[in-house]
N, CA, C, O and CB atoms as a CASP TS submission, in Angstrom:
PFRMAT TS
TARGET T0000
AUTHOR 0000-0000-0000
METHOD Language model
MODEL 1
PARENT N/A
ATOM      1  N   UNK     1       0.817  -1.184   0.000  1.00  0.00           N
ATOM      2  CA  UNK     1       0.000   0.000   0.000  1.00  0.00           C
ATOM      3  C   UNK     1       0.868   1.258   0.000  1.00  0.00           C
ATOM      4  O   UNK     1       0.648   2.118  -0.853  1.00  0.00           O
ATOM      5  CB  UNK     1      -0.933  -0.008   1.197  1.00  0.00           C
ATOM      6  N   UNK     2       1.932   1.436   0.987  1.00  0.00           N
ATOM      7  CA  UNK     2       3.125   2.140   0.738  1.00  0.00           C
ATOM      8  C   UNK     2       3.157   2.468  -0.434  1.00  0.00           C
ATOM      9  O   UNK     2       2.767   3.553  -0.866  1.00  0.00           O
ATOM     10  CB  UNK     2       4.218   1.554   1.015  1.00  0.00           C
ATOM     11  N   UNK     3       3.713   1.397  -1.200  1.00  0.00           N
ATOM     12  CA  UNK     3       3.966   2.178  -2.655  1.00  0.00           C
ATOM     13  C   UNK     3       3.137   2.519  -4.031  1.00  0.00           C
ATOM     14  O   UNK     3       3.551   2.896  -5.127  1.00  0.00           O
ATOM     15  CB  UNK     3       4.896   1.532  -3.166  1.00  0.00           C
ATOM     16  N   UNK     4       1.689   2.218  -3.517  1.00  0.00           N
ATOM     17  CA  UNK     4       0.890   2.420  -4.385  1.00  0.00           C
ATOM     18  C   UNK     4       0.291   4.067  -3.722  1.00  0.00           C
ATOM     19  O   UNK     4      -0.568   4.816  -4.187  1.00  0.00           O
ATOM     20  CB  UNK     4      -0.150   1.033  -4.540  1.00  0.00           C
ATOM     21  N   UNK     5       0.933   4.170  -2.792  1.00  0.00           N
ATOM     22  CA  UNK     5       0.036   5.769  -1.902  1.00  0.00           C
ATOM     23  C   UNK     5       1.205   6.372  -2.202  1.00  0.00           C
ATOM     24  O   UNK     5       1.173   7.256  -3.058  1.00  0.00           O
ATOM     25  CB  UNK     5      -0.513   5.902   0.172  1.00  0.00           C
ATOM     26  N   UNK     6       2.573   6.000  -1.521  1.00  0.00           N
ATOM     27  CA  UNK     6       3.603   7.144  -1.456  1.00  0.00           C
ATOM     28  C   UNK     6       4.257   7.000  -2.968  1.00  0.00           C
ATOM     29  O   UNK     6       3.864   7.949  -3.646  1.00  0.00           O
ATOM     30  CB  UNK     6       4.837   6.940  -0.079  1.00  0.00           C
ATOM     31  N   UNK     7       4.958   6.292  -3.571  1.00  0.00           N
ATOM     32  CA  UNK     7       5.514   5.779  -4.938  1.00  0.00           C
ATOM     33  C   UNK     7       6.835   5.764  -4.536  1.00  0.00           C
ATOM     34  O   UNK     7       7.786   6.167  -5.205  1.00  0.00           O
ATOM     35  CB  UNK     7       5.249   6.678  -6.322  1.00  0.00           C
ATOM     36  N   UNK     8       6.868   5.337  -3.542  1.00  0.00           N
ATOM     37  CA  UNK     8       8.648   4.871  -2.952  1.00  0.00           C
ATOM     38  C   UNK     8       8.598   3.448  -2.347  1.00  0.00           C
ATOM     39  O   UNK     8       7.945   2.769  -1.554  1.00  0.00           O
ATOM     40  CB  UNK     8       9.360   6.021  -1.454  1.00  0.00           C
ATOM     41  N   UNK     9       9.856   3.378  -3.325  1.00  0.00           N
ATOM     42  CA  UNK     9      10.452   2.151  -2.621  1.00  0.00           C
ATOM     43  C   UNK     9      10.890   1.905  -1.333  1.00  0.00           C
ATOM     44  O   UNK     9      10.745   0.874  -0.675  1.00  0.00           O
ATOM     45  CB  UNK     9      11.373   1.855  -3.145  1.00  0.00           C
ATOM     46  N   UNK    10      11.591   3.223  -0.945  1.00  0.00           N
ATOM     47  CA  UNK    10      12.224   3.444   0.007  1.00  0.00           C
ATOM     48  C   UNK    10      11.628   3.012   1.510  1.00  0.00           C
ATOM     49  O   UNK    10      12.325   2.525   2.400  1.00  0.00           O
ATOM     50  CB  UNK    10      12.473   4.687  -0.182  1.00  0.00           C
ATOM     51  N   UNK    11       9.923   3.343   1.628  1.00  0.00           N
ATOM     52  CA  UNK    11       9.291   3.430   2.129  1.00  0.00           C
ATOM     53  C   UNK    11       8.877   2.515   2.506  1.00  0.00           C
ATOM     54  O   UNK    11       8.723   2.180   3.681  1.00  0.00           O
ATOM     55  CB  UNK    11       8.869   3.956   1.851  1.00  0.00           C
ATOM     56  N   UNK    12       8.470   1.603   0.952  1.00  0.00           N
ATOM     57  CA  UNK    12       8.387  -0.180   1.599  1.00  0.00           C
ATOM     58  C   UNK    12       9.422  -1.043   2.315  1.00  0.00           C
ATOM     59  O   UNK    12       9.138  -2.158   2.751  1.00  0.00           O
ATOM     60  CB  UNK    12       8.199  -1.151   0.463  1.00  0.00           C
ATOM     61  N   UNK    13      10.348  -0.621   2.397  1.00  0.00           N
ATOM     62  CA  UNK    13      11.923  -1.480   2.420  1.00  0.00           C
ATOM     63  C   UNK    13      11.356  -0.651   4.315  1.00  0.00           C
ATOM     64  O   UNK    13      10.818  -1.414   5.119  1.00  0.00           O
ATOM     65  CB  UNK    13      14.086  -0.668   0.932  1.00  0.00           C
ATOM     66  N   UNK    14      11.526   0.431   4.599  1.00  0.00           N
ATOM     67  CA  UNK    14      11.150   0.740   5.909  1.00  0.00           C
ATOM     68  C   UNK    14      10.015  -0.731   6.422  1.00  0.00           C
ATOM     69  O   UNK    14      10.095  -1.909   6.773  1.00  0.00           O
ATOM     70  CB  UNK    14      10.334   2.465   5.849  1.00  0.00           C
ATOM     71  N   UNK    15       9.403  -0.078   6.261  1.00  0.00           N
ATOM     72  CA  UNK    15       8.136  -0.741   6.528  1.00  0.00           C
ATOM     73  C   UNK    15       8.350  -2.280   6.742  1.00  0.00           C
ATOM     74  O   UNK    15       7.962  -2.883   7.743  1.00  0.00           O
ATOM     75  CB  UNK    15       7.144  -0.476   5.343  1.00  0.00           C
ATOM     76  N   UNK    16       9.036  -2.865   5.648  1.00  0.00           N
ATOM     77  CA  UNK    16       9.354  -4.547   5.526  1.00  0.00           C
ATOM     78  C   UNK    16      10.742  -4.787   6.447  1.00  0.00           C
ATOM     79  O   UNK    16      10.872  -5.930   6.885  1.00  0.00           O
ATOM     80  CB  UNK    16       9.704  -5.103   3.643  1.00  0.00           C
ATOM     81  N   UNK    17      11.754  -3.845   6.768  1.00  0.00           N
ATOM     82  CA  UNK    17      12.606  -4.433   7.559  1.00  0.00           C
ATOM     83  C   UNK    17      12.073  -3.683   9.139  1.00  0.00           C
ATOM     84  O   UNK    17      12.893  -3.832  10.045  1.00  0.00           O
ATOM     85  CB  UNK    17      14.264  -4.143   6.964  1.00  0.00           C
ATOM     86  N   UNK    18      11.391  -3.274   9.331  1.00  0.00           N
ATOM     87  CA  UNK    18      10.338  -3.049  10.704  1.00  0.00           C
ATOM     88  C   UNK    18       9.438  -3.653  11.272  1.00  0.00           C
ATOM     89  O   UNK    18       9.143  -3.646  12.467  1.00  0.00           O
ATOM     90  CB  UNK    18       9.668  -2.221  10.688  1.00  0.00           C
ATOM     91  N   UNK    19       8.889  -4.299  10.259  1.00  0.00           N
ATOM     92  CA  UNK    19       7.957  -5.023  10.122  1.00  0.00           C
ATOM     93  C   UNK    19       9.106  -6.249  10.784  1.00  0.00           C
ATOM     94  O   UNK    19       9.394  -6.222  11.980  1.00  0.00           O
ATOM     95  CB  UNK    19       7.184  -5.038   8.536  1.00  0.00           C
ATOM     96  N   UNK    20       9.707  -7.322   9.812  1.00  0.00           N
ATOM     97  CA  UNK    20      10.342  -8.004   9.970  1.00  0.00           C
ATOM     98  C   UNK    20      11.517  -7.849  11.214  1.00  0.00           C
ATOM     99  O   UNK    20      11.712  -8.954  11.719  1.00  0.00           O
ATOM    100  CB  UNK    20      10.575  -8.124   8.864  1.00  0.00           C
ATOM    101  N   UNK    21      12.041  -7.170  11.607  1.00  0.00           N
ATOM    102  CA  UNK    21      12.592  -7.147  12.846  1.00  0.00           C
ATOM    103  C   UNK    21      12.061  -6.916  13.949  1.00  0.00           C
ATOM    104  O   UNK    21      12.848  -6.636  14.853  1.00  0.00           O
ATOM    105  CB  UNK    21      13.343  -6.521  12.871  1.00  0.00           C
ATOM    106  N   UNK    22      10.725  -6.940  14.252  1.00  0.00           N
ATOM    107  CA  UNK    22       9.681  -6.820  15.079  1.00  0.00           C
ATOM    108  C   UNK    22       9.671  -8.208  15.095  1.00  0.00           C
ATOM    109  O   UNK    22      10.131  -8.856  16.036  1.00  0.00           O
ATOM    110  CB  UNK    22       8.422  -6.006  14.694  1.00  0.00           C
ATOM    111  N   UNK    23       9.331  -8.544  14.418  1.00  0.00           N
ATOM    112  CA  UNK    23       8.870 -10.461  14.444  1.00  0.00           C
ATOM    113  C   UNK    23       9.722 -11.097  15.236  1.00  0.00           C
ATOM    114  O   UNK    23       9.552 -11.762  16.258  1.00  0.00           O
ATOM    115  CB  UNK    23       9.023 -11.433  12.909  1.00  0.00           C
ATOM    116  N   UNK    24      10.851 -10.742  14.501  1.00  0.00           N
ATOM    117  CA  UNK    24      12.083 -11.429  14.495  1.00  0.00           C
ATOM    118  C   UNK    24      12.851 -11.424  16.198  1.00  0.00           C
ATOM    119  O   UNK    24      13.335 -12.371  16.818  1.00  0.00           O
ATOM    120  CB  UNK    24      13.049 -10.596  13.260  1.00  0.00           C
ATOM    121  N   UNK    25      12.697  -9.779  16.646  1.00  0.00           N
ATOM    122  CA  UNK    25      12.840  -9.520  17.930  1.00  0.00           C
ATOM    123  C   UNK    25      11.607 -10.303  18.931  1.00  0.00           C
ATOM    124  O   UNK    25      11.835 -11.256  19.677  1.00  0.00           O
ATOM    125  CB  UNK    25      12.850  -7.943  17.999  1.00  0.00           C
ATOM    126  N   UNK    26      10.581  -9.794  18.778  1.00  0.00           N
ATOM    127  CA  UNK    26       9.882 -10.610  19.569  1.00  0.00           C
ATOM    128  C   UNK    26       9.715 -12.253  19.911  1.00  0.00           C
ATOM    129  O   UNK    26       9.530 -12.829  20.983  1.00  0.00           O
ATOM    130  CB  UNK    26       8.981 -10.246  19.243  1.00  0.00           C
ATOM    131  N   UNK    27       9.855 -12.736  18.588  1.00  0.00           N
ATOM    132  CA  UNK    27      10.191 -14.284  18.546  1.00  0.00           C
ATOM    133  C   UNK    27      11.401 -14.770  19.946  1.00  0.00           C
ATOM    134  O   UNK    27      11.124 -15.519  20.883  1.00  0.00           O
ATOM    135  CB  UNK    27      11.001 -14.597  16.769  1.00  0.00           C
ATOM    136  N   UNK    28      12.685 -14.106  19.705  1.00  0.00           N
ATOM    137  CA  UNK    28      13.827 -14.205  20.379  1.00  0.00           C
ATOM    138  C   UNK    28      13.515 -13.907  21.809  1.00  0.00           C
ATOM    139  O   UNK    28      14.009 -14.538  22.744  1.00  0.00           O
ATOM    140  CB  UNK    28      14.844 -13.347  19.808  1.00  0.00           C
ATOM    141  N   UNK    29      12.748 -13.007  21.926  1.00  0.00           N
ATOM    142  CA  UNK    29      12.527 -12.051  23.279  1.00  0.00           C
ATOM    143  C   UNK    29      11.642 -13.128  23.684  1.00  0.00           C
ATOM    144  O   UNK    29      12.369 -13.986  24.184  1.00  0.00           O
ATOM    145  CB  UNK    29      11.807 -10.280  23.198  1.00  0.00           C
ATOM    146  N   UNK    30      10.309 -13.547  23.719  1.00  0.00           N
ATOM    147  CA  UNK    30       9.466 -14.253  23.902  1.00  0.00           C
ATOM    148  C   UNK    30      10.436 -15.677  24.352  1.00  0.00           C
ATOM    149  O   UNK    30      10.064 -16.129  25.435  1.00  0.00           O
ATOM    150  CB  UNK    30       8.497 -14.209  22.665  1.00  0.00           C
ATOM    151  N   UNK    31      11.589 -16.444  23.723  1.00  0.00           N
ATOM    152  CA  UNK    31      12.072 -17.394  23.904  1.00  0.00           C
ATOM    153  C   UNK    31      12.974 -17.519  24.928  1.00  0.00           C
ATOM    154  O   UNK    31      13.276 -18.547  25.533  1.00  0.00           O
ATOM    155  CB  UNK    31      12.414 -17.673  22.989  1.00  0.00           C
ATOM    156  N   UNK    32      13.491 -16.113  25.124  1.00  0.00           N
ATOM    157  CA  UNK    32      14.391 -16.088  25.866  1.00  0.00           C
ATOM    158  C   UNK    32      14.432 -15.606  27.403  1.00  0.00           C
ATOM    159  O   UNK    32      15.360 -15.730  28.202  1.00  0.00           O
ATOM    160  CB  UNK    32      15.067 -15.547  25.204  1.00  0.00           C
ATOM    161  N   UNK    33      13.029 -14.957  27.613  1.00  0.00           N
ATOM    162  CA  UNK    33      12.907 -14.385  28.712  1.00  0.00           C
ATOM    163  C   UNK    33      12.488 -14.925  29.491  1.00  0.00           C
ATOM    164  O   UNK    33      13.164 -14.789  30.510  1.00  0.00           O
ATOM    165  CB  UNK    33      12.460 -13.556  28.737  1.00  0.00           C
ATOM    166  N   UNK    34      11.414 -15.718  29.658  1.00  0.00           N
ATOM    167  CA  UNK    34      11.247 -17.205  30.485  1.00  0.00           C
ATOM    168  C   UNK    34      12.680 -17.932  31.274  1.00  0.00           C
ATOM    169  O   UNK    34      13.024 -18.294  32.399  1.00  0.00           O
ATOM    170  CB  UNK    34      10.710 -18.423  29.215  1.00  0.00           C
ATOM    171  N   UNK    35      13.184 -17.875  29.985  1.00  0.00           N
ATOM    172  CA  UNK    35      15.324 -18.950  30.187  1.00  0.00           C
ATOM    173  C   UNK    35      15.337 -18.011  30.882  1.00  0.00           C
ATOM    174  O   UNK    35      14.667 -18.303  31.873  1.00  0.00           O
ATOM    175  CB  UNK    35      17.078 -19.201  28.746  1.00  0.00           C
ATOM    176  N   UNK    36      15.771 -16.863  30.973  1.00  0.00           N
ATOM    177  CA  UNK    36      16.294 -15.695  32.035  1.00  0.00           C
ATOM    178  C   UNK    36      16.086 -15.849  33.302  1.00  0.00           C
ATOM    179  O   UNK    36      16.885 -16.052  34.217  1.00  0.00           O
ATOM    180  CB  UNK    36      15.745 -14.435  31.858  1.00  0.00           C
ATOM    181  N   UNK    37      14.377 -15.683  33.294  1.00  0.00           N
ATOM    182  CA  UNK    37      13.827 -15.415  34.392  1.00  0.00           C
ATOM    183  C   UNK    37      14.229 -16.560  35.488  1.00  0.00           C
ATOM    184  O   UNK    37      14.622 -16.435  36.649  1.00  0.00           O
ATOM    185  CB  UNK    37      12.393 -15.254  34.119  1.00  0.00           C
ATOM    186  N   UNK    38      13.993 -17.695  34.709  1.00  0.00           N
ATOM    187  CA  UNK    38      14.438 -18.978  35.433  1.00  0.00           C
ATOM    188  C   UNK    38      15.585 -19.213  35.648  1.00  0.00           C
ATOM    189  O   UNK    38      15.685 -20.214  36.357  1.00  0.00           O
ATOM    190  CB  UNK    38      14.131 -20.008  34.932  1.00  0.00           C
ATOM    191  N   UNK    39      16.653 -18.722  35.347  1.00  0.00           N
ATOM    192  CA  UNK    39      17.869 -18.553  36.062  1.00  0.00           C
ATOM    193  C   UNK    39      18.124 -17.675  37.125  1.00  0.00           C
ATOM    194  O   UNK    39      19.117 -17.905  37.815  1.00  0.00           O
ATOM    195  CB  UNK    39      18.683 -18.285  35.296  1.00  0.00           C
ATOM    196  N   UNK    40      17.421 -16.722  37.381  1.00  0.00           N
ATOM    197  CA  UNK    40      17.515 -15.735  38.217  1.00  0.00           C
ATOM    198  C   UNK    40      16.538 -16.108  39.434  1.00  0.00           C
ATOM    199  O   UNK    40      16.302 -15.435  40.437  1.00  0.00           O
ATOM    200  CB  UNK    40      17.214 -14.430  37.493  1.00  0.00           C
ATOM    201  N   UNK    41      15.864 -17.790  38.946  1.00  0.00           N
ATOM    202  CA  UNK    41      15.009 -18.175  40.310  1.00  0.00           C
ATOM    203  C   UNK    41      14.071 -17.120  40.473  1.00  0.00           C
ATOM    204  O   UNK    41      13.942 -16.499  41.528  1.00  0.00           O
ATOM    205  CB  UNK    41      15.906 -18.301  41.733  1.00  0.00           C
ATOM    206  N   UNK    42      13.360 -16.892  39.349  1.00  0.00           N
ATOM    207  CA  UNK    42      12.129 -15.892  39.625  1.00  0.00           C
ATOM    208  C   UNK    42      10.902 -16.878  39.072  1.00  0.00           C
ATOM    209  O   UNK    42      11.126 -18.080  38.930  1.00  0.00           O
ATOM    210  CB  UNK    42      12.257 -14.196  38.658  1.00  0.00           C
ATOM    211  N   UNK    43       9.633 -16.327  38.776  1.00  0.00           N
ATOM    212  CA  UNK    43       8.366 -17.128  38.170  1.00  0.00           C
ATOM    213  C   UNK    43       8.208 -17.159  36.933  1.00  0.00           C
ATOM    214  O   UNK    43       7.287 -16.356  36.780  1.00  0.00           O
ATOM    215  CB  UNK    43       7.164 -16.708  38.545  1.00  0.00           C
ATOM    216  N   UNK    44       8.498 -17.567  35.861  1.00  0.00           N
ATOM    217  CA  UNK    44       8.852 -17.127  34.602  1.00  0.00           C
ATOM    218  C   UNK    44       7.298 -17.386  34.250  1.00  0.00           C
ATOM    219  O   UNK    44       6.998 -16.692  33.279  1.00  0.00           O
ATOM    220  CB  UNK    44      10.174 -17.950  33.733  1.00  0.00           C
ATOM    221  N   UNK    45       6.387 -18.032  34.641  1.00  0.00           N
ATOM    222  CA  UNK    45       5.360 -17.690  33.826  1.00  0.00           C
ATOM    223  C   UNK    45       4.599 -16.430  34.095  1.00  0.00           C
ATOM    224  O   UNK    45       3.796 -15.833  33.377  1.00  0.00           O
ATOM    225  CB  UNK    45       4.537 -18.699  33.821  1.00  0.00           C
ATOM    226  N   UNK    46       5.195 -16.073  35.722  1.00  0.00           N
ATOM    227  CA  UNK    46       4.106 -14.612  35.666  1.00  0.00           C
ATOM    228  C   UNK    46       4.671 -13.140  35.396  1.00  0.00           C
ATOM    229  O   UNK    46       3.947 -12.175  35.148  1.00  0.00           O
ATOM    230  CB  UNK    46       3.363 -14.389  37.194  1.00  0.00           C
ATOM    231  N   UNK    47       6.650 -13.089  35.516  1.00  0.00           N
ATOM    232  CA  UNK    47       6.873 -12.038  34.984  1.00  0.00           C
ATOM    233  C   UNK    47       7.040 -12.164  33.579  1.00  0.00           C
ATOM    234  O   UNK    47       6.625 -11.110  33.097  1.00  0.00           O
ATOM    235  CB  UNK    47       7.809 -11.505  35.559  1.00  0.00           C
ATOM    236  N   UNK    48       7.539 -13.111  32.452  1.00  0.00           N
ATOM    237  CA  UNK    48       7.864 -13.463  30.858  1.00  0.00           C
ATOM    238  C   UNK    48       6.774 -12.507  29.966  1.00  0.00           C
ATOM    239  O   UNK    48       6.991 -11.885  28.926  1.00  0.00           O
ATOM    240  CB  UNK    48       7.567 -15.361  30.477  1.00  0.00           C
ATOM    241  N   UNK    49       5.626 -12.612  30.693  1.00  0.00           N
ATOM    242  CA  UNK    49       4.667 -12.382  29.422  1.00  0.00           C
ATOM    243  C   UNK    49       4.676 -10.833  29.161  1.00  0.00           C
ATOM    244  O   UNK    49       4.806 -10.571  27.965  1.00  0.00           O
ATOM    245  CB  UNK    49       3.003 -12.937  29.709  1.00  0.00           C
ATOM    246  N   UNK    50       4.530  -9.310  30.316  1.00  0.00           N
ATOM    247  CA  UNK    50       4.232  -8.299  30.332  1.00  0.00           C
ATOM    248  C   UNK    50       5.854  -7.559  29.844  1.00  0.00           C
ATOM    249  O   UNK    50       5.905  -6.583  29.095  1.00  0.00           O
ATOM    250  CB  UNK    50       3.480  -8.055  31.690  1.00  0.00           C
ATOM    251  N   UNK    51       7.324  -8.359  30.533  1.00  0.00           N
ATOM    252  CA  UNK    51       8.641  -7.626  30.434  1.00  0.00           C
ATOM    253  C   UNK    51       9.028  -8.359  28.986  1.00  0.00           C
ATOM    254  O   UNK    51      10.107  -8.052  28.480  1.00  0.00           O
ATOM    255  CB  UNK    51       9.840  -7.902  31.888  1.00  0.00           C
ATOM    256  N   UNK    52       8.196  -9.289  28.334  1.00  0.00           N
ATOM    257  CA  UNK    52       9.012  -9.724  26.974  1.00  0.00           C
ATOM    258  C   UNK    52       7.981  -8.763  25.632  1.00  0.00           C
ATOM    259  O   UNK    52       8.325  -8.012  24.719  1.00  0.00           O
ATOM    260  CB  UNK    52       8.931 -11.946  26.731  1.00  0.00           C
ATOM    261  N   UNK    53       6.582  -9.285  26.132  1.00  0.00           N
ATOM    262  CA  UNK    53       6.149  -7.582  25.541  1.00  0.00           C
ATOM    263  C   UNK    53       6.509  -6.120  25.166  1.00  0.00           C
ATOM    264  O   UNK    53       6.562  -5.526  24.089  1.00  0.00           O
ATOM    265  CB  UNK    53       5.579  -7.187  26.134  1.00  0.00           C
ATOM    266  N   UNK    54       6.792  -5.672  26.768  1.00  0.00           N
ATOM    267  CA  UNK    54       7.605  -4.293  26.934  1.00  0.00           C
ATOM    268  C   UNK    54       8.807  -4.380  26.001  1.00  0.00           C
ATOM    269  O   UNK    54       8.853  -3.594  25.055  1.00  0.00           O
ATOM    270  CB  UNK    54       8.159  -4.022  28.540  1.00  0.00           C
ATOM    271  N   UNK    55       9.555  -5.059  26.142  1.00  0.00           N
ATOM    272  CA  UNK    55      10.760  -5.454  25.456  1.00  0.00           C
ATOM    273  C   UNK    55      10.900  -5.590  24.109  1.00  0.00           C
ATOM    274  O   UNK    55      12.007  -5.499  23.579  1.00  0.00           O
ATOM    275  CB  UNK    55      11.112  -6.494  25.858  1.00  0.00           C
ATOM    276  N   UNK    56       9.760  -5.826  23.408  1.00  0.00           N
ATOM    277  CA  UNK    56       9.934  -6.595  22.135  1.00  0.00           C
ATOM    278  C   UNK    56       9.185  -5.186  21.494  1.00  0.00           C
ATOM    279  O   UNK    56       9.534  -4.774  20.388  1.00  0.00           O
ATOM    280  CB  UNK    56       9.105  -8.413  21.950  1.00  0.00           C
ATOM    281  N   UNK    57       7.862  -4.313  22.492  1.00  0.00           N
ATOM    282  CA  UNK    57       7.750  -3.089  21.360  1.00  0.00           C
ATOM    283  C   UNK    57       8.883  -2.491  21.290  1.00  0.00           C
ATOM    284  O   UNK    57       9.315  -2.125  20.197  1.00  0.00           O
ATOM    285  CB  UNK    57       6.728  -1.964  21.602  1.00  0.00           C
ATOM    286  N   UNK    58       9.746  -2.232  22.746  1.00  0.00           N
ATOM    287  CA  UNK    58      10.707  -1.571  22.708  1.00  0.00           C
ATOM    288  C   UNK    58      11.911  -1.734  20.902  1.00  0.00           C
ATOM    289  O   UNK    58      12.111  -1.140  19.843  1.00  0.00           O
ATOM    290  CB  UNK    58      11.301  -2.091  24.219  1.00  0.00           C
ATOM    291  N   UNK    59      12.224  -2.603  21.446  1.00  0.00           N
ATOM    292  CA  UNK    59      12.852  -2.867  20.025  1.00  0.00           C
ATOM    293  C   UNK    59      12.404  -2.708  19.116  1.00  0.00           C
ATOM    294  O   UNK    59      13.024  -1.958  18.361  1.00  0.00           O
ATOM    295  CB  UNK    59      13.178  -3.807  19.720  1.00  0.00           C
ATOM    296  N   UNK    60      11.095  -3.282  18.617  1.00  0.00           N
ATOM    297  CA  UNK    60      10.288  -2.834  17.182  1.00  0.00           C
ATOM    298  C   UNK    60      10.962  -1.264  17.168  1.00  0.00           C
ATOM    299  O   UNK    60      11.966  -0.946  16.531  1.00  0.00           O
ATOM    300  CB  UNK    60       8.157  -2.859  17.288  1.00  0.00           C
ATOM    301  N   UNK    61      10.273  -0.506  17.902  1.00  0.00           N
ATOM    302  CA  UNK    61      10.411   0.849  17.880  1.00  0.00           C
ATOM    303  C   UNK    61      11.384   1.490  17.541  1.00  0.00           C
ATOM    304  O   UNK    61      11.345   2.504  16.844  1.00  0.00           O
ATOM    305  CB  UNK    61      10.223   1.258  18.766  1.00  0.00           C
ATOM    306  N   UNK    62      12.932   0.672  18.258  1.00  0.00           N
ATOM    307  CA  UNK    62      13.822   1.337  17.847  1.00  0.00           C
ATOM    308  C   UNK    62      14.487   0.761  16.601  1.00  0.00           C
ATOM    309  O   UNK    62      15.384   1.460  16.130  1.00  0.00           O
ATOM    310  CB  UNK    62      14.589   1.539  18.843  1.00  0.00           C
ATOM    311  N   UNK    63      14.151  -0.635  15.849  1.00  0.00           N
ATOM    312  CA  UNK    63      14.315  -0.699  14.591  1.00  0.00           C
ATOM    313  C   UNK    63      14.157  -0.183  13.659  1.00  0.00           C
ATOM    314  O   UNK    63      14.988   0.176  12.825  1.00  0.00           O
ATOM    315  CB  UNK    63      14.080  -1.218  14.337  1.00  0.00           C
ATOM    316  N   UNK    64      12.389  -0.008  13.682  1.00  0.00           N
ATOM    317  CA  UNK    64      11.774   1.184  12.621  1.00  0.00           C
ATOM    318  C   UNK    64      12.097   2.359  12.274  1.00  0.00           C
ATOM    319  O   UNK    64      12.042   2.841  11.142  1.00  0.00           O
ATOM    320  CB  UNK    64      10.765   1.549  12.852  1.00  0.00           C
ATOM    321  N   UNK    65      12.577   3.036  13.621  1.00  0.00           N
ATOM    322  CA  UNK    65      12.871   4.220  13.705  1.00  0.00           C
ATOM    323  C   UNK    65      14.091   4.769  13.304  1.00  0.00           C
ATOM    324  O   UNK    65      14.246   5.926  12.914  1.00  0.00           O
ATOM    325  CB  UNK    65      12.682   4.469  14.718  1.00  0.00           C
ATOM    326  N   UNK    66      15.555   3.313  13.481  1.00  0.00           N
ATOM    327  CA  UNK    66      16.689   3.701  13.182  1.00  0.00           C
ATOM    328  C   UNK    66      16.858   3.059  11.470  1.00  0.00           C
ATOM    329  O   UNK    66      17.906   2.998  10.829  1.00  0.00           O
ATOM    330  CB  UNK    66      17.741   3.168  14.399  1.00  0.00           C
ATOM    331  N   UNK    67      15.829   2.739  11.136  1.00  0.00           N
ATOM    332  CA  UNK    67      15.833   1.930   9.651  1.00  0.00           C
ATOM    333  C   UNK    67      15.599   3.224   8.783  1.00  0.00           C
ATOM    334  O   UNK    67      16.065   3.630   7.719  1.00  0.00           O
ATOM    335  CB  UNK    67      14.432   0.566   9.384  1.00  0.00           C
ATOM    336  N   UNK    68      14.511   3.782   9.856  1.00  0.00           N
ATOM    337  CA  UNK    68      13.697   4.741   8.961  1.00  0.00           C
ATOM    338  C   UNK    68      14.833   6.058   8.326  1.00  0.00           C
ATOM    339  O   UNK    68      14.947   6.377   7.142  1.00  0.00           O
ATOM    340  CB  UNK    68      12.288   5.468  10.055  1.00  0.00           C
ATOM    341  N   UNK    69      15.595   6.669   9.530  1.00  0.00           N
ATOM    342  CA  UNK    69      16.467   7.545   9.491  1.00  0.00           C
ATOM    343  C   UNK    69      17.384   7.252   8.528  1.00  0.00           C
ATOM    344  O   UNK    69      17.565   7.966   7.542  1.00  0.00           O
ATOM    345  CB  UNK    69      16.965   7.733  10.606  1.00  0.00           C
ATOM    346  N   UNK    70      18.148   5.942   8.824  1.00  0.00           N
ATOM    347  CA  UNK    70      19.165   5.589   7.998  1.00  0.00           C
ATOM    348  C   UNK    70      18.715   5.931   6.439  1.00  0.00           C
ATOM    349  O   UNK    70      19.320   6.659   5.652  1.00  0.00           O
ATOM    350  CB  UNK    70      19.501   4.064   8.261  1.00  0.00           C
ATOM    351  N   UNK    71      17.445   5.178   6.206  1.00  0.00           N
ATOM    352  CA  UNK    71      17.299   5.411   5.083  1.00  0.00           C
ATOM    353  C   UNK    71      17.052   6.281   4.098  1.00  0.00           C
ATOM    354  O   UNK    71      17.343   6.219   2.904  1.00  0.00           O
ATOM    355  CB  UNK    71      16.914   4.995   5.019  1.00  0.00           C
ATOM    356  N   UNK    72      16.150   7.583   5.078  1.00  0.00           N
ATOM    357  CA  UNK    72      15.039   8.165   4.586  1.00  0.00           C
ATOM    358  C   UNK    72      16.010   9.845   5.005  1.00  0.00           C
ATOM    359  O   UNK    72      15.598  10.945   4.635  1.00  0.00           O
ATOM    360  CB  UNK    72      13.258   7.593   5.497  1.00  0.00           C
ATOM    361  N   UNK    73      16.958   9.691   5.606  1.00  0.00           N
ATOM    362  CA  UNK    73      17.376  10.982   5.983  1.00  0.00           C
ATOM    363  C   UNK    73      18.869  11.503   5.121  1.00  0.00           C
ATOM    364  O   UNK    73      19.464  12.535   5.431  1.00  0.00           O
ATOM    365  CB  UNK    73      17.568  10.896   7.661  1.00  0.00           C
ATOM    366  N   UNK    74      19.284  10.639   4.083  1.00  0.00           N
ATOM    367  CA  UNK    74      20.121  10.522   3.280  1.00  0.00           C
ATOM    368  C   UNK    74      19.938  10.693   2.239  1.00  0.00           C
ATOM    369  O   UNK    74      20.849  10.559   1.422  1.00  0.00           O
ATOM    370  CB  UNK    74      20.544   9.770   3.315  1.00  0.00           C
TER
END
């Protein structure tokens, strides 16, 4: 839709490696934070779900955002 609204490529390539490193982060984050928690002898099923969340927009956010610049500010 990107590039049928804006007519940049540029824009989709944002969008698709934001998109995709969102996934990609959360997948990892989601797998790994449970393992954490349970090493640290905490409850991994009741803190994992809300701090791998937090965590995983976090990152989206700063993917998109540093994808976006890189790309779009050059």
């Amino acid at each position: 839709m990107a590039l049928v609204w804006l007519g940049g490529g540029r824009v989709v390539f944002c969008a698709l490696v934001g998109i995709t490193g969102g996934v990609a982060c959360a997948a990892v984050v989601g797998v790994a934070m449970p393992n954490v928690l349970a090493l640290l002898h905490r409850e991994p099923q009741v803190a994992a779900g809300p701090v791998a969340l937090a965590l995983s927009d976090m990152l989206t956010l700063l993917i998109s955002f540093s994808t976006t610049r890189w790309l779009l500010a050059g």
